[in-house]
Structure formats: C-alpha cells, structure tokens
VEXRODO-130164 format. One record per residue (C-alpha): residue number from 1; residue in three letters; z negated, x, y. Coordinates in Angstrom, 3 decimals. Layout:
! VEXRODO-130164
NODE seq type       pz       px       py
NODE NUM  ALA        Z        X        Y
...
END
This chain:
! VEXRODO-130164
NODE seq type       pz       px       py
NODE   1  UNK -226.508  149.403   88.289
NODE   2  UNK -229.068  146.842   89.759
NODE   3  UNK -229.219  145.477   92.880
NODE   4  UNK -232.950  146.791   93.338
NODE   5  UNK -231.335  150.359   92.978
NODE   6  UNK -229.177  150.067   95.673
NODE   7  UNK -232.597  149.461   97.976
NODE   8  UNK -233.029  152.607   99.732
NODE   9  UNK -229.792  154.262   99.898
NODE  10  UNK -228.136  155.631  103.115
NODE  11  UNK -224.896  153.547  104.045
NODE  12  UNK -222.412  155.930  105.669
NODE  13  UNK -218.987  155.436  107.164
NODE  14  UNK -216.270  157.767  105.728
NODE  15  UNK -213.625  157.067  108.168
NODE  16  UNK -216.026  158.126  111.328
NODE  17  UNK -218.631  159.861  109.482
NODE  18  UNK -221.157  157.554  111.086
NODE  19  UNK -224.223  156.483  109.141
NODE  20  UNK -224.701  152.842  109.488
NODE  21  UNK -228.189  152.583  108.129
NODE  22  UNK -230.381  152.027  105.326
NODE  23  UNK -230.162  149.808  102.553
NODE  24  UNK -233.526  147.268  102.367
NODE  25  UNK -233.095  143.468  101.236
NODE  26  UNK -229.435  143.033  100.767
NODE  27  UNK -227.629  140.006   99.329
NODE  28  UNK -224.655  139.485   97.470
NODE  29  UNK -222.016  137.119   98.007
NODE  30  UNK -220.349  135.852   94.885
NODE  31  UNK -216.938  134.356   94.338
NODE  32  UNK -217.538  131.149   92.824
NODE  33  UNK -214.593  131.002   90.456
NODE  34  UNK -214.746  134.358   88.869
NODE  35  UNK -218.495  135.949   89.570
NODE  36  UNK -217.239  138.806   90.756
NODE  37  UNK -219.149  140.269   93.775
NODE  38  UNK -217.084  139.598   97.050
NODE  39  UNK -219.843  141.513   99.400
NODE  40  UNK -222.860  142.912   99.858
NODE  41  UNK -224.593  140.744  102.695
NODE  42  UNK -226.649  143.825  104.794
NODE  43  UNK -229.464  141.976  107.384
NODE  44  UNK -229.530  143.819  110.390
NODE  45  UNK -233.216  142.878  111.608
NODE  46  UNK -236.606  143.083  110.809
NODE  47  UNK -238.197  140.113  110.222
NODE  48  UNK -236.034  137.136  111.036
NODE  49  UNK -232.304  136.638  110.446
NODE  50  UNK -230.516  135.130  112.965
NODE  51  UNK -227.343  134.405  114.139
NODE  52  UNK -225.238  137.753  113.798
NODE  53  UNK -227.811  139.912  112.172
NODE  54  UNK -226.034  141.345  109.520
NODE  55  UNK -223.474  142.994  108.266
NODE  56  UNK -220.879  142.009  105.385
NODE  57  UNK -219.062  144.902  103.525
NODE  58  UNK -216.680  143.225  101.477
NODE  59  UNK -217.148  145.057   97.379
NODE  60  UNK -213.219  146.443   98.189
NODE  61  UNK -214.696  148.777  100.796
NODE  62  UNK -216.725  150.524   99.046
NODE  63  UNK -216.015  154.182   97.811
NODE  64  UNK -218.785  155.815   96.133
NODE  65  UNK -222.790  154.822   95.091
NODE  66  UNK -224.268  157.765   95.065
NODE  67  UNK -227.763  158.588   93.858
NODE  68  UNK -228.775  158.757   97.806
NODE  69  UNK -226.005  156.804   99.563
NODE  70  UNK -223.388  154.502   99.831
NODE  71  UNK -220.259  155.423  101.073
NODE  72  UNK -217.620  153.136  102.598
NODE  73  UNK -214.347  153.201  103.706
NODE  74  UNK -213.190  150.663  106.245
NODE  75  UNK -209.463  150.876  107.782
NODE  76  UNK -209.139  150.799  110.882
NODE  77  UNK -207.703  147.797  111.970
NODE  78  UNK -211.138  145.528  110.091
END
C-alpha cells in the first residue's frame, strides 16, 4: 500500500470505539537503522503545525487498514 492511499481513511479506536479522525497529510517516522516504519506522524491542525498538533501512532498499534478506515488498538496504560 502507498502512503497516498492511506489519505482519506477514518482512524478509529478499537479499545473505546472512538473515532479519532480523518486521515489528510500524514508523515512517517522511520527507524534509521532498519527502514522500517516506527509511526505514522497524524497533524492535528489545519494550516500550521505547532507545538503539540499531532498525533503519533506508533506502526505496533495498528490493527487493520481497511478500504475505509484504520483501526488501532492502544492499551490502556499508553
């Protein structure tokens, strides 16, 4: 899958069945050594990102990509 396919997609919760919002610009945050994808970077605002807008969902947390959504799945204590 492509990163421009994820644009779009509804991110939901599965632990609290709470949707978190929708999936624009995202980034990814890489681990240097490997490559492997550590996160996707979510900005929360509009226009401008500043300090605490946006959200990081580490790759682990992730359940599903669906055709419409994302779901995650968070523990509790994180």
């Amino acid at each position: 899958m492509r990163l421009s396919e994820l644009s779009g997609k509804e991110i939901v919760d599965f632990r609290k069945a709470e949707r978190l919002g929708v999936l624009g610009q995202t980034d990814l945050e890489f681990n240097d050594k490997t490559g492997q994808i550590n996160a996707l970077v979510i900005p929360t605002g509009k226009w401008l990102r500043s300090k605490g807008s946006e959200i990081r969902v580490p790759w682990q947390h992730i359940r599903t990509i669906g055709s419409d959504m994302i779901i995650l799945e968070v523990s509790d204590n994180e």
